[in-house]
Every structure is written in structure tokens, then in C-alpha cells.
TITORRO-825414 format. One record per residue: residue number from 1; x, y, z of N, C-alpha, C, O in turn; residue in three letters. Coordinates in nm, 2 decimals, padded with zeros to 4 digits, always signed. Layout:
REM residues N
pado;n_east;n_north;n_up;ca_east;ca_north;ca_up;c_east;c_north;c_up;o_east;o_north;o_up;markol
NUM;X;Y;Z;X;Y;Z;X;Y;Z;X;Y;Z;ALA .
...
***
This chain:
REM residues 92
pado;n_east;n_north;n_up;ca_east;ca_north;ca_up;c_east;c_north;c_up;o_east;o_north;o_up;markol
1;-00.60;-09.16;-06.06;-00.49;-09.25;-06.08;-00.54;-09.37;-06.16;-00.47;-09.42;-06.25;UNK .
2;-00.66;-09.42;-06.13;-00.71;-09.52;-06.20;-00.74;-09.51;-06.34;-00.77;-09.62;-06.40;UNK .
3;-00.75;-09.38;-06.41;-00.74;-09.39;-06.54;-00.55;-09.40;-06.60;-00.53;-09.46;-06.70;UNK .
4;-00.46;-09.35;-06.52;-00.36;-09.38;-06.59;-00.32;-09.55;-06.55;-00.23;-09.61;-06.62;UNK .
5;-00.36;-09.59;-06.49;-00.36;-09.73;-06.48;-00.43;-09.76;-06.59;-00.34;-09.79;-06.68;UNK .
6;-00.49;-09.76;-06.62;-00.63;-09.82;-06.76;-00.57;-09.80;-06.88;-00.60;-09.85;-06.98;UNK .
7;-00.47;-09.69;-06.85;-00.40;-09.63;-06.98;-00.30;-09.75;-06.98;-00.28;-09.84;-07.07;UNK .
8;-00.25;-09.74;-06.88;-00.10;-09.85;-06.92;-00.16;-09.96;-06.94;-00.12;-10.00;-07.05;UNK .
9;-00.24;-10.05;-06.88;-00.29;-10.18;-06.92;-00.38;-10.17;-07.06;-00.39;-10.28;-07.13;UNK .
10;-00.43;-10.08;-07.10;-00.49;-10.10;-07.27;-00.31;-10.12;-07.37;-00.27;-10.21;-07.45;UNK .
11;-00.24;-10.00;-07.32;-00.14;-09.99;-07.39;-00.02;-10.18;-07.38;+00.00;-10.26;-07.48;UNK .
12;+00.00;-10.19;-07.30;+00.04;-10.33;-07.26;+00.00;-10.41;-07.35;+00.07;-10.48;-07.43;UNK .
13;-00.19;-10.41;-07.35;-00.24;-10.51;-07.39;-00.18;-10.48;-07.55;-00.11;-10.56;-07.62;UNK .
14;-00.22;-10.34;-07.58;-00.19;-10.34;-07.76;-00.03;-10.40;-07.80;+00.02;-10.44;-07.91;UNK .
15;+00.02;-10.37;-07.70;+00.20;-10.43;-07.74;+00.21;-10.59;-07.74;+00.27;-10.64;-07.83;UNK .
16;+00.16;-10.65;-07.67;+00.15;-10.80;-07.64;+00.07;-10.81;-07.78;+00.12;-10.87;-07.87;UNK .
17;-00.01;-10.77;-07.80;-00.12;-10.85;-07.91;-00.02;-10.74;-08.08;-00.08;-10.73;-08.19;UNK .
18;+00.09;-10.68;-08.06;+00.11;-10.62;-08.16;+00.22;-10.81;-08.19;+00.20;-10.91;-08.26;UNK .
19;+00.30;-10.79;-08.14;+00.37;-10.94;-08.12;+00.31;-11.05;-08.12;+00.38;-11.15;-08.14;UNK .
20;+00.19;-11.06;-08.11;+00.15;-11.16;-08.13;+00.09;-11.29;-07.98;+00.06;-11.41;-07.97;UNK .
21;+00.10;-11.20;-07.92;+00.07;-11.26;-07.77;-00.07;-11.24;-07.74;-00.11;-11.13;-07.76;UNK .
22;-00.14;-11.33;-07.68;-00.25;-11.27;-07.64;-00.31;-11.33;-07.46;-00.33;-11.43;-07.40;UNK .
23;-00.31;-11.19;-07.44;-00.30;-11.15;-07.31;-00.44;-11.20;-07.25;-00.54;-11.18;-07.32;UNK .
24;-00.46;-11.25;-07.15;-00.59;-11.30;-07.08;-00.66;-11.23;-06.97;-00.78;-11.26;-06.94;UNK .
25;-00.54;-11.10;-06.90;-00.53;-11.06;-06.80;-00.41;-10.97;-06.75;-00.30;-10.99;-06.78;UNK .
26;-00.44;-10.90;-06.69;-00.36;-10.77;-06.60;-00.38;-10.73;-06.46;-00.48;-10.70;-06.41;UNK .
27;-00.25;-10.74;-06.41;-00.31;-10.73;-06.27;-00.19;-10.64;-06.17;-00.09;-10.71;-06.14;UNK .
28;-00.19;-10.53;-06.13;-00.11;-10.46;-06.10;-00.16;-10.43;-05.95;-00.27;-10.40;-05.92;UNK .
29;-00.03;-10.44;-05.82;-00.06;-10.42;-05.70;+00.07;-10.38;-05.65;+00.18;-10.41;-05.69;UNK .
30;+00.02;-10.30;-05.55;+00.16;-10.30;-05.47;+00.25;-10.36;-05.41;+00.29;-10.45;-05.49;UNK .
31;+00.34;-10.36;-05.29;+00.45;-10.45;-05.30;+00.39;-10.52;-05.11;+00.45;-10.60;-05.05;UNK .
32;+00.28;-10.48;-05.08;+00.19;-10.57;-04.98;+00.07;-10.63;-05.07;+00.00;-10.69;-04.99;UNK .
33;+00.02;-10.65;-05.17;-00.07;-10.68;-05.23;-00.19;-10.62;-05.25;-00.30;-10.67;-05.28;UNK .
34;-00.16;-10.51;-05.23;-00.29;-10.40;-05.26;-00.30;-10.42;-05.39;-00.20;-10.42;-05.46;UNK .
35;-00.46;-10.45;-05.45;-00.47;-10.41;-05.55;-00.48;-10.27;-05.62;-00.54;-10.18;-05.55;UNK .
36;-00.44;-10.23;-05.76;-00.44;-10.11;-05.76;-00.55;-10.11;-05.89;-00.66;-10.05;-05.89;UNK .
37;-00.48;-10.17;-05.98;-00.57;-10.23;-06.10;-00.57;-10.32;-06.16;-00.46;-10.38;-06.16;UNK .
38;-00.68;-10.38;-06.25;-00.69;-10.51;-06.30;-00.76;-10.52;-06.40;-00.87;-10.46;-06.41;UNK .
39;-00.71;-10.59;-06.50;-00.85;-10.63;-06.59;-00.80;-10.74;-06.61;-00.69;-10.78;-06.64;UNK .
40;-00.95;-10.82;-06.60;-01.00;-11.00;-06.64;-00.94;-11.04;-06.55;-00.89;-11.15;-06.58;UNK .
41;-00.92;-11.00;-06.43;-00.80;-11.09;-06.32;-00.89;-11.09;-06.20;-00.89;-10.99;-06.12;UNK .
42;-00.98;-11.23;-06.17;-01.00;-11.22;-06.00;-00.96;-11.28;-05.93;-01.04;-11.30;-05.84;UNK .
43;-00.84;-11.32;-05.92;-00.76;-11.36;-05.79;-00.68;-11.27;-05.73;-00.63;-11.16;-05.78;UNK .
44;-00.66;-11.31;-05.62;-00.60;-11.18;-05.52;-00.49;-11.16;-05.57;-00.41;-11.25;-05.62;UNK .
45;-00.45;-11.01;-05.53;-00.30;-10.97;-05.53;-00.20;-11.03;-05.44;-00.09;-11.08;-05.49;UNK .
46;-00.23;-11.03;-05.33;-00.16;-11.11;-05.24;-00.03;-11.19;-05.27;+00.09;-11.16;-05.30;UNK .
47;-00.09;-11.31;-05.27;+00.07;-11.45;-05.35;+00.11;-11.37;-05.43;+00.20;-11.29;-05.40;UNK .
48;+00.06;-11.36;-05.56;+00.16;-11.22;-05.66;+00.23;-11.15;-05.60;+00.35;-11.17;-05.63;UNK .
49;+00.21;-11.05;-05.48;+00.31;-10.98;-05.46;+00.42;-11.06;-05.36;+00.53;-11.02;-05.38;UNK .
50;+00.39;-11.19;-05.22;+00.45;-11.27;-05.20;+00.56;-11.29;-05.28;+00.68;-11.24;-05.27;UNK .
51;+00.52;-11.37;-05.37;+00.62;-11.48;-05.45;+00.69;-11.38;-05.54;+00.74;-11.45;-05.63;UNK .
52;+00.71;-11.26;-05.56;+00.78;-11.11;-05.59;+00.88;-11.15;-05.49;+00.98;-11.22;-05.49;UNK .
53;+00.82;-11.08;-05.38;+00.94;-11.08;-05.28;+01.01;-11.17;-05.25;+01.13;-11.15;-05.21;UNK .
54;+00.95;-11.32;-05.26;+01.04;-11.43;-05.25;+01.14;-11.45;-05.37;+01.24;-11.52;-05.36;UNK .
55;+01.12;-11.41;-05.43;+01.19;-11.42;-05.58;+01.32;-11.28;-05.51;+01.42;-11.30;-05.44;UNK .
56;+01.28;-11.21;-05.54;+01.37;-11.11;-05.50;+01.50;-11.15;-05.34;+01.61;-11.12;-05.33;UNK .
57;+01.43;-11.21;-05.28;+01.47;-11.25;-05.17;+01.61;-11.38;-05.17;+01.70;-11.40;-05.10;UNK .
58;+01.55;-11.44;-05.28;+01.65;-11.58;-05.33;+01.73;-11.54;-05.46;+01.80;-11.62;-05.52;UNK .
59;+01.71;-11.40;-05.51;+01.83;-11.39;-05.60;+01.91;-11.25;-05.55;+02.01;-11.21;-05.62;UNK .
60;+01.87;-11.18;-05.44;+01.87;-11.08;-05.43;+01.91;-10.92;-05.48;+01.99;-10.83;-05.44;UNK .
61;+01.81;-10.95;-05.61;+01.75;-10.84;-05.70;+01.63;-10.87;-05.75;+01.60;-10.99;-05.76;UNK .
62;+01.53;-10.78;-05.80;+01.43;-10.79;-05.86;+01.44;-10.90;-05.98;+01.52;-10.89;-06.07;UNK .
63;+01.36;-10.98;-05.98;+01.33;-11.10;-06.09;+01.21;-11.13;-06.14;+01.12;-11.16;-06.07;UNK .
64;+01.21;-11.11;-06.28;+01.09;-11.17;-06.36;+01.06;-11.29;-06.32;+01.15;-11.36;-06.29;UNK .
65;+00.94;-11.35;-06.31;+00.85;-11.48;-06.22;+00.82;-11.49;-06.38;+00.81;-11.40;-06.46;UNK .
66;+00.79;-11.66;-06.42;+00.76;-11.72;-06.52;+00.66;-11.81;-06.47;+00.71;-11.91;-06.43;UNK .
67;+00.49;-11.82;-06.44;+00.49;-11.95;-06.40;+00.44;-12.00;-06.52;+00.41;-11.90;-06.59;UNK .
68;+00.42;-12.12;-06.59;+00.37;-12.20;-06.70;+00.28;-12.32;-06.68;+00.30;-12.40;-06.58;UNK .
69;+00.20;-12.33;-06.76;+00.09;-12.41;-06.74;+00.06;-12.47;-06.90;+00.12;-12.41;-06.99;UNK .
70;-00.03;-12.58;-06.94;-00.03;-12.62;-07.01;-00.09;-12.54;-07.16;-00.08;-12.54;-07.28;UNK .
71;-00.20;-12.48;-07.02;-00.29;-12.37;-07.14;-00.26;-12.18;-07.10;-00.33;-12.09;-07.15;UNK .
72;-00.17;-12.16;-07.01;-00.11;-12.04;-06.97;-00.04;-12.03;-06.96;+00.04;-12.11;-07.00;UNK .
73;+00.01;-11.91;-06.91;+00.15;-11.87;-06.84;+00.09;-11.73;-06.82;+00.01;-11.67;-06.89;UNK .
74;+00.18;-11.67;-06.67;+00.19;-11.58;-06.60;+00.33;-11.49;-06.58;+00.43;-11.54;-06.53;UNK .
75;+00.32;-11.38;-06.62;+00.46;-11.32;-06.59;+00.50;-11.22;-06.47;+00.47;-11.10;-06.48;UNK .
76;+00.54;-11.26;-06.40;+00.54;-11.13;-06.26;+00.66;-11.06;-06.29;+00.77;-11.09;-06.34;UNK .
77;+00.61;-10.92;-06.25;+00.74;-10.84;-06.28;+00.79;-10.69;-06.15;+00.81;-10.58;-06.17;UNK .
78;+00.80;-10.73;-06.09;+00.83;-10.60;-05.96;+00.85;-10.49;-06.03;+00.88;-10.49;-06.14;UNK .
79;+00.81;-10.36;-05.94;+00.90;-10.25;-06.02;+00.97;-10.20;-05.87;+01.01;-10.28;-05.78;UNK .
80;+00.96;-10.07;-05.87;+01.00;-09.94;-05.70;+00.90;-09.98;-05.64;+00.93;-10.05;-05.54;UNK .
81;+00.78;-09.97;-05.65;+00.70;-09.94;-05.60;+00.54;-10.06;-05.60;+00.47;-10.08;-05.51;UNK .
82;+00.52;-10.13;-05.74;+00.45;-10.21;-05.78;+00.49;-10.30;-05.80;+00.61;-10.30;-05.78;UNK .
83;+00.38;-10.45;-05.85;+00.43;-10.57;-05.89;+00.35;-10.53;-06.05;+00.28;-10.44;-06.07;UNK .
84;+00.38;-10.60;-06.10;+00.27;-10.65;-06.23;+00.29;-10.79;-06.31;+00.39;-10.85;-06.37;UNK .
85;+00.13;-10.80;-06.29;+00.13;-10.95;-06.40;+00.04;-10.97;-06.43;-00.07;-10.93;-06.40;UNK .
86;+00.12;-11.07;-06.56;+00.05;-11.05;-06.71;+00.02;-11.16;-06.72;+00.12;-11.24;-06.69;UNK .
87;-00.12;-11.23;-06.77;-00.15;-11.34;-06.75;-00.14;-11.35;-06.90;-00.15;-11.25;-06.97;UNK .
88;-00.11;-11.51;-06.96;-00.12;-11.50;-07.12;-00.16;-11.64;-07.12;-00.14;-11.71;-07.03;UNK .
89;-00.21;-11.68;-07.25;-00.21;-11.78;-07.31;-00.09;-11.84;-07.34;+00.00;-11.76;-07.34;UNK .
90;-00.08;-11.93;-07.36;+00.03;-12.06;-07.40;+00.08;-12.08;-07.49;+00.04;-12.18;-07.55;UNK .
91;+00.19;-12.00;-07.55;+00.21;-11.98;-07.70;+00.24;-12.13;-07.75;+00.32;-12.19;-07.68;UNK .
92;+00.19;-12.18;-07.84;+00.22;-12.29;-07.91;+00.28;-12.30;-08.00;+00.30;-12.42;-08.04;UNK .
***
């Protein structure tokens, strides 16, 4: 399973950086915070999958998470079964 993980996060990465984004990080977990897979990402799954469910909980449906930072930004994205996020630089 961890190589089709590796697949979808190389592939991600090539779509973000076909656009012109460039990606810092990937981090894919379940919907308790299991990690499943990751690359360049060492902070826990955990709050990521948290603040998923709190998100989902205050709109009640699945919601894209934005957080923004001066020199980042993070995008959380739930699915059935996973969370995922994409760590990016700060488009300027």
C-alpha cells in the first residue's frame, strides 16, 4: 500500500509544481490520525486530522482547511476514509 501512496504523492507533487506551486510537503492520515504517508512532513498527524473533523463538525460537511502563514500555507482536505495535506509555500 505504501507504494500506491508514493504514487499519489509524487503525482500531486508533479500537478502542484505543473501550476506552478511549489509544494514543501505531504502528509496523508487517517481520520484518527494514523499516519499513512508522508513526505518532508514531521509533525504529527494528529491536529490535522482533529481540526478535519472540527471543520466538518461546524459546517457540517467535509471542508477544505486553509491555514496561511507569512512564508506558507497548508491545505487540509478530508476524503471517506483519509485526511490529506499539502504543505506549500506562499505564493507571492
Amino acid at each position: 500500500m505504501d507504494k500506491k501512496f508514493d504514487g499519489l504523492i509524487d503525482n500531486a507533487i508533479e500537478k502542484f509544481t505543473m501550476i506552478g506551486g511549489e509544494i514543501q510537503g505531504i502528509l496523508v492520515c487517517d481520520k484518527n490520525g494514523l499516519p499513512l504517508a508522508n513526505k518532508d512532513v514531521s509533525i504529527s498527524p494528529g491536529p490535522i486530522a482533529l481540526l478535519a473533523q472540527f471543520a466538518e463538525s461546524l459546517s457540517g460537511r467535509r471542508t477544505t482547511i486553509c491555514l496561511e502563514h507569512n512564508e506558507a500555507q497548508v491545505l487540509i482536505q478530508p476524503t471517506d476514509k483519509t485526511v490529506v495535506a499539502v504543505y506549500t509555500k506562499q505564493a507571492t
